[in-house]
C-alpha positions as CSV (number, residue, x, y, z in Angstrom):
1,X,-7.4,16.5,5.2
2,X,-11.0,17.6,4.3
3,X,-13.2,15.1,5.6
4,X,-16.9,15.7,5.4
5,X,-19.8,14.5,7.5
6,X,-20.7,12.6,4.4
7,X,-19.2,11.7,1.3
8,X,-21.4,10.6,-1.6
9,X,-18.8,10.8,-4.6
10,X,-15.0,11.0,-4.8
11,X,-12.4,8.5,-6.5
12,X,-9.5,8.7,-9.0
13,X,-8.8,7.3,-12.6
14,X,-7.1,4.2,-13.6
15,X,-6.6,1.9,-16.6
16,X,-9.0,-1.5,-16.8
17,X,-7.4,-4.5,-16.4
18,X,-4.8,-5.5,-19.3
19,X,-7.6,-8.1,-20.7
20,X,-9.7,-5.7,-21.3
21,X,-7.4,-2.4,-22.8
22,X,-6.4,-5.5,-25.1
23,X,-10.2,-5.6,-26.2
24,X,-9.7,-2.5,-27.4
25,X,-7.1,-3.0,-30.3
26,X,-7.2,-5.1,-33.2
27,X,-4.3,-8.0,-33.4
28,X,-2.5,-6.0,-35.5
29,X,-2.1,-2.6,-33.2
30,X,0.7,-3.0,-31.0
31,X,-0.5,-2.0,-26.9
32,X,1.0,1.8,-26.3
33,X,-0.6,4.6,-23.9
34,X,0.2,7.0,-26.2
35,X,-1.8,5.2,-29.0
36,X,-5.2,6.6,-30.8
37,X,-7.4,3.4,-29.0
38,X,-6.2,4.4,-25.7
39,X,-6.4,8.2,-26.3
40,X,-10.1,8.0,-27.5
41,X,-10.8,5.5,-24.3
42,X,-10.4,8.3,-21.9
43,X,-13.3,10.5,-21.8
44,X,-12.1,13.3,-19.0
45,X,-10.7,15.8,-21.1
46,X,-7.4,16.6,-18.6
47,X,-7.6,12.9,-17.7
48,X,-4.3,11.8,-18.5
49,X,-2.3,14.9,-18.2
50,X,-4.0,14.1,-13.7
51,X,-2.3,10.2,-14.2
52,X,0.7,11.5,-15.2
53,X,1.1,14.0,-12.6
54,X,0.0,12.0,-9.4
55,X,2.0,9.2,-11.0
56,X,5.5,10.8,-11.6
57,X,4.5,11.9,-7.5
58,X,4.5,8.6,-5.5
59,X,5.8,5.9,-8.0
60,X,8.5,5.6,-11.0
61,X,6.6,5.5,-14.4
62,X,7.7,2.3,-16.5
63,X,7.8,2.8,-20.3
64,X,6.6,-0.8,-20.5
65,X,2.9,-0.8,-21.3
66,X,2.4,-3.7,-19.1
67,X,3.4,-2.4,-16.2
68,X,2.2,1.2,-17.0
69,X,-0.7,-0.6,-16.9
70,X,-0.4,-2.1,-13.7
71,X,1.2,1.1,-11.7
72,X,-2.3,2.9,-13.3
73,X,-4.4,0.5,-11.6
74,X,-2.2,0.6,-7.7
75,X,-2.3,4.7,-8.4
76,X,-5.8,4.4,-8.7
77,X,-6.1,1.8,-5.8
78,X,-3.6,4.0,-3.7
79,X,-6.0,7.5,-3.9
80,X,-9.0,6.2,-3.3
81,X,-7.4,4.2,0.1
82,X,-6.2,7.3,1.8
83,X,-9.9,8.7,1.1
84,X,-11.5,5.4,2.6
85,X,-9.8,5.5,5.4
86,X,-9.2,9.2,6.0
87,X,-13.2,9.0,6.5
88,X,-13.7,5.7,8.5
89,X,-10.9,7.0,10.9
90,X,-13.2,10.0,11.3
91,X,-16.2,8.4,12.8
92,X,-18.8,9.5,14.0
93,X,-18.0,12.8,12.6
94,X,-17.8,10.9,9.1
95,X,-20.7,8.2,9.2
96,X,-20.8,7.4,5.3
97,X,-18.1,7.2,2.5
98,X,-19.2,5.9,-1.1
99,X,-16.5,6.0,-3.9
100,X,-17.2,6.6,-7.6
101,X,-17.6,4.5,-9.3
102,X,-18.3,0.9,-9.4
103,X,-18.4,-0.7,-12.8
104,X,-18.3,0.3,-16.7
105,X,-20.0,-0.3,-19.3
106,X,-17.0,0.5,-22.0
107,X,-13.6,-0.6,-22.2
108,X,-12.0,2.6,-20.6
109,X,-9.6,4.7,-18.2
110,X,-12.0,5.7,-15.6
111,X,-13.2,5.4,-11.9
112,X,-14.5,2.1,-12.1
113,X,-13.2,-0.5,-9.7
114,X,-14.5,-3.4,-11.6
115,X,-13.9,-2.9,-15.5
116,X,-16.0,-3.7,-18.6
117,X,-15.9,-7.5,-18.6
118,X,-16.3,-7.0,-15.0
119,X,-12.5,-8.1,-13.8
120,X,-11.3,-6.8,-10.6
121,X,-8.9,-3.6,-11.1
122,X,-6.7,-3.2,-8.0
123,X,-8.8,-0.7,-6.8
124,X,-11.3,-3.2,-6.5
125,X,-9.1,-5.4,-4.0
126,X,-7.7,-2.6,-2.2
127,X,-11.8,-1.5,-1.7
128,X,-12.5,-5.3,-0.1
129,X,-9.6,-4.5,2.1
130,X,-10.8,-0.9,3.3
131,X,-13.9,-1.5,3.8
132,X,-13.2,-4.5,6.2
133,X,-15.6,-4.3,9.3
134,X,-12.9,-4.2,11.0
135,X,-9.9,-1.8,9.9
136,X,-6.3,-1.1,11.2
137,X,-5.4,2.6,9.6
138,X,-2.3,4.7,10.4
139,X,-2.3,8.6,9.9
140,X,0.6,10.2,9.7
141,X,0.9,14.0,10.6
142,X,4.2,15.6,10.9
143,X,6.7,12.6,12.4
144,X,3.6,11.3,14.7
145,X,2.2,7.6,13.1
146,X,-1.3,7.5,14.5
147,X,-2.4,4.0,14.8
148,X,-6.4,3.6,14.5
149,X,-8.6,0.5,14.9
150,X,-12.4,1.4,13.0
151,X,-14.5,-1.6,14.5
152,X,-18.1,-1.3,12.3
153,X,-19.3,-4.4,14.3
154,X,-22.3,-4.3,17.0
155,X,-20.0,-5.6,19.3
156,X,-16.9,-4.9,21.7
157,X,-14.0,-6.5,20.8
158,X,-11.3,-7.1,23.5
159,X,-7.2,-8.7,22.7
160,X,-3.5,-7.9,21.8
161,X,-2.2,-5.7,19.1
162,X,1.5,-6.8,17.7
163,X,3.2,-3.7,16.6
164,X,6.9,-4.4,14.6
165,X,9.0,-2.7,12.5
166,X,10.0,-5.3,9.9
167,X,13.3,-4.6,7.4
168,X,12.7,-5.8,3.6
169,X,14.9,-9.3,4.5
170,X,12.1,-9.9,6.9
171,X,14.2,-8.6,10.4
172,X,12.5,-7.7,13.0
173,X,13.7,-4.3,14.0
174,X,11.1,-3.5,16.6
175,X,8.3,-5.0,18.8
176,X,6.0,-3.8,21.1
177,X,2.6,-5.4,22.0
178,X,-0.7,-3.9,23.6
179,X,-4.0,-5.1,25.0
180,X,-7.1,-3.3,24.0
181,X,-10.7,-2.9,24.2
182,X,-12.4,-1.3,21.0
183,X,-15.9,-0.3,21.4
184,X,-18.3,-1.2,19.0
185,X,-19.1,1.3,16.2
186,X,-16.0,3.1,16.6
187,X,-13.1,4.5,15.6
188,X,-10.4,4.3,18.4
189,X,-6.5,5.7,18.3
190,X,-4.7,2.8,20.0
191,X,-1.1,4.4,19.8
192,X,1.3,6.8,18.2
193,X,4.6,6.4,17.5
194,X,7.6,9.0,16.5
195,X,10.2,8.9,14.3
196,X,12.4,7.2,17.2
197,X,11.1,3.6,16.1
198,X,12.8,3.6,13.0
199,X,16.4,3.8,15.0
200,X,18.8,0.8,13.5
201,X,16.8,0.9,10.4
202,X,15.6,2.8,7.6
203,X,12.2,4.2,6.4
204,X,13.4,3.5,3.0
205,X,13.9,-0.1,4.1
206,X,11.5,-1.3,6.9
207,X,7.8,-1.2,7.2
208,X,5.3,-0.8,10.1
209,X,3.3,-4.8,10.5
210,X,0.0,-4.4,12.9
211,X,-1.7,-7.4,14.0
212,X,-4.9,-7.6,15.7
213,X,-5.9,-10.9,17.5
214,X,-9.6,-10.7,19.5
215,X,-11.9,-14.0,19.5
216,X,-10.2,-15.7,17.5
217,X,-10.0,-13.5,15.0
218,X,-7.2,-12.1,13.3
219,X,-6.5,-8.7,11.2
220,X,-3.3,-6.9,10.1
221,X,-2.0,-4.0,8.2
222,X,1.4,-2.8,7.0
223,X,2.4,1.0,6.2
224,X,5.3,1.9,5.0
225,X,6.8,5.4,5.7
226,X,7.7,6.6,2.6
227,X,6.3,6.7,-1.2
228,X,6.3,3.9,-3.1
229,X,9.0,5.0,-5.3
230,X,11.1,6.1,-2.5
231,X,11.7,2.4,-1.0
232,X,14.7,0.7,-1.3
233,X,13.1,-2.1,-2.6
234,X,15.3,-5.3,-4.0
235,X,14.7,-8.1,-6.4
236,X,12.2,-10.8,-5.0
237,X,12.5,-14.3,-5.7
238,X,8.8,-15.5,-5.4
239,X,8.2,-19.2,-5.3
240,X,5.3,-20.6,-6.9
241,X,4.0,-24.2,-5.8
242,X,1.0,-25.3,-7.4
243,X,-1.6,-27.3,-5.0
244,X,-4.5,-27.8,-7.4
245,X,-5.1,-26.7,-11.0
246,X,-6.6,-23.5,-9.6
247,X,-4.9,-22.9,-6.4
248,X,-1.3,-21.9,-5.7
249,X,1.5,-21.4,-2.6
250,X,3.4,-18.6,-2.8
251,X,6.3,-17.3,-0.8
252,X,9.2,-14.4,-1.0
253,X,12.6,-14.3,0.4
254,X,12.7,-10.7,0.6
255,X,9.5,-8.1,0.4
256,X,7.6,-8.5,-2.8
257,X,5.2,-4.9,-2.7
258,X,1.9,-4.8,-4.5
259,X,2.6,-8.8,-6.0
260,X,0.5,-8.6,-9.6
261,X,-0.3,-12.2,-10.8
262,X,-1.6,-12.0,-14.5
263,X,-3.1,-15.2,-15.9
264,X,-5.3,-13.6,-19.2
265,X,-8.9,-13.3,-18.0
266,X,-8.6,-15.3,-14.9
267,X,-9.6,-13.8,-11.6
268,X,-7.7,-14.2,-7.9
269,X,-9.6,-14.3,-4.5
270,X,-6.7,-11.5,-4.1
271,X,-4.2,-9.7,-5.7
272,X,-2.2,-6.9,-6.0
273,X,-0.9,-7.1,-2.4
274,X,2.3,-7.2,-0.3
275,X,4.4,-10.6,0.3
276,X,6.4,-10.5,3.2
277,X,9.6,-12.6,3.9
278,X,9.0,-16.2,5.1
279,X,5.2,-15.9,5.1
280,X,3.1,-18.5,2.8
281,X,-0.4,-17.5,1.2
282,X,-2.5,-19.1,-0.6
283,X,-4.5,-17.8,-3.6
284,X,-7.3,-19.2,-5.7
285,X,-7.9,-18.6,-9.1
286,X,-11.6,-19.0,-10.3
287,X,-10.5,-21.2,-13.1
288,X,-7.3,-23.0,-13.5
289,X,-4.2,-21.3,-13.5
290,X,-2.6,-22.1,-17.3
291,X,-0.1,-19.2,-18.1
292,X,0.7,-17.5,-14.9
293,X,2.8,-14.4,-15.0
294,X,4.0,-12.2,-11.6
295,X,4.9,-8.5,-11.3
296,X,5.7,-6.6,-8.3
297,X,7.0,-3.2,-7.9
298,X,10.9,-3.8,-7.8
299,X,10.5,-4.5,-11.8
300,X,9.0,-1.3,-12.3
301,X,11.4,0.5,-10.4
302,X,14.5,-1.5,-12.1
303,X,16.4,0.5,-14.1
304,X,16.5,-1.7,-16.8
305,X,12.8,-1.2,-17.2
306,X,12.9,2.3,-17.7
């Protein structure tokens, strides 16, 4: 809501990546946020009481460690997004939007979007995705979604937007398409939509897809409606099917939100994102894939993780 003309420094904390918090403790210690090594790797003095509070706000805090860990790192990811885009969708009267920070040099709950042994947090990927050249951003204000595309390229770009309101099984509830022209260097409201989409479904259960097609090209977005720990999210089956010894297919029969794979210190070309139903993607590890292990957020929402 306050966007400057210029913002030079602004972010939120999360925890590094679990490789690295495990750097911190000896074999012996057993991995718990409300252990002494954790405590004394937080330098902000209210540091954790902030976590906590925006935490318990938009998501369901796990007891688990593990996926404390991980619902750290999308709270983290999550803040800094609705600054990054609050200012792009503000051009020209915002021309210039740097978070804090980019890297440590300690294992430690910070700002940092890359970590001390310099893995990607999920602030990190959610940063690659914000920063895009080309952005789809929705702003909601009262029960008005405000769809923005920011183009940051010296050129025009002319196609069809895809809008559909897609239900967790992967229905399609909704679908409207448009043709635009988006100036270059600019931020440009395409649409808005009320509340009145969202008749036959539920905002607890259906998300908004965007898809942007212009040379060739192709960009999308999803927004849900509500808080993460508000959706009536249900238990994905992901299917894993290994191409290569670093490269795998993965799928979802039902919506698998903010998709974690964890393979020690091996890094994704992306992670942390959203799987929708009956779509394939395929990831690349930058070494080969040996102990794979997924999250999403239905586990830390399931009651038997709490």
């Amino acid at each position: 809501k306050k966007v400057p003309r210029f913002a030079s420094e602004y972010g939120f904390q999360g925890m590094p990546t679990l490789e690295t918090v495990k750097s911190m403790f000896s074999e012996k210690d057993t991995l718990s946020k409300n252990s002494v090594t954790i405590l004394v790797h937080q330098k902000h003095p209210k540091g954790w009481e902030t976590i906590n509070e925006y935490m318990q706000l938009d998501y369901a805090i796990p007891t688990d460690f593990v996926q404390y860990n991980y619902v750290s790192q999308l709270l983290q990811a999550r803040g800094t997004q609705i600054g990054i885009e609050a200012h792009r969708r503000a051009k020209p009267y915002n021309m210039g939007s740097l978070y804090w920070q980019l890297n440590d040099v300690w294992p430690v709950t910070s700002w940092a979007s890359l970590d001390k042994l310099g893995n990607w947090k999920a602030l990190h990927y959610q940063v690659k995705r914000s920063f895009e050249n080309v952005l789809i951003s929705v702003e909601k204000e009262e029960n008005v979604y405000k769809i923005y595309i920011i183009n940051d390229l010296l050129k025009d770009l002319k196609g069809k937007v895809k809008f559909s309101i897609i239900d967790f099984n992967g229905n399609k509830r909704w679908t409207n398409d448009k043709d635009v022209i988006i100036s270059s260097n600019s931020s440009t409201k395409i649409l808005e939509l009320s509340n009145e989409v969202l008749k036959g479904t539920s905002s607890i259960k259906s998300f908004l897809r965007i898809e942007f097609e212009s040379n060739r090209e192709k960009y999308s977005s999803n927004y849900f409606f509500e808080k993460p720990k508000d959706l009536a999210l249900t238990k994905p089956t992901i299917k894993i099917k290994k191409i290569s010894s670093n490269q795998i297919e993965i799928s979802t029969n039902v919506l698998a939100k903010d998709v974690y794979l964890l393979d020690g210190n091996n890094q994704f070309d992306d992670n942390f994102f959203d799987l929708i139903p009956n779509e394939t993607r395929i990831i690349n590890g930058e070494k080969a894939i040996q102990n794979l292990k997924i999250y999403s957020l239905y586990e830390t929402m399931n009651a038997e993780n709490q």
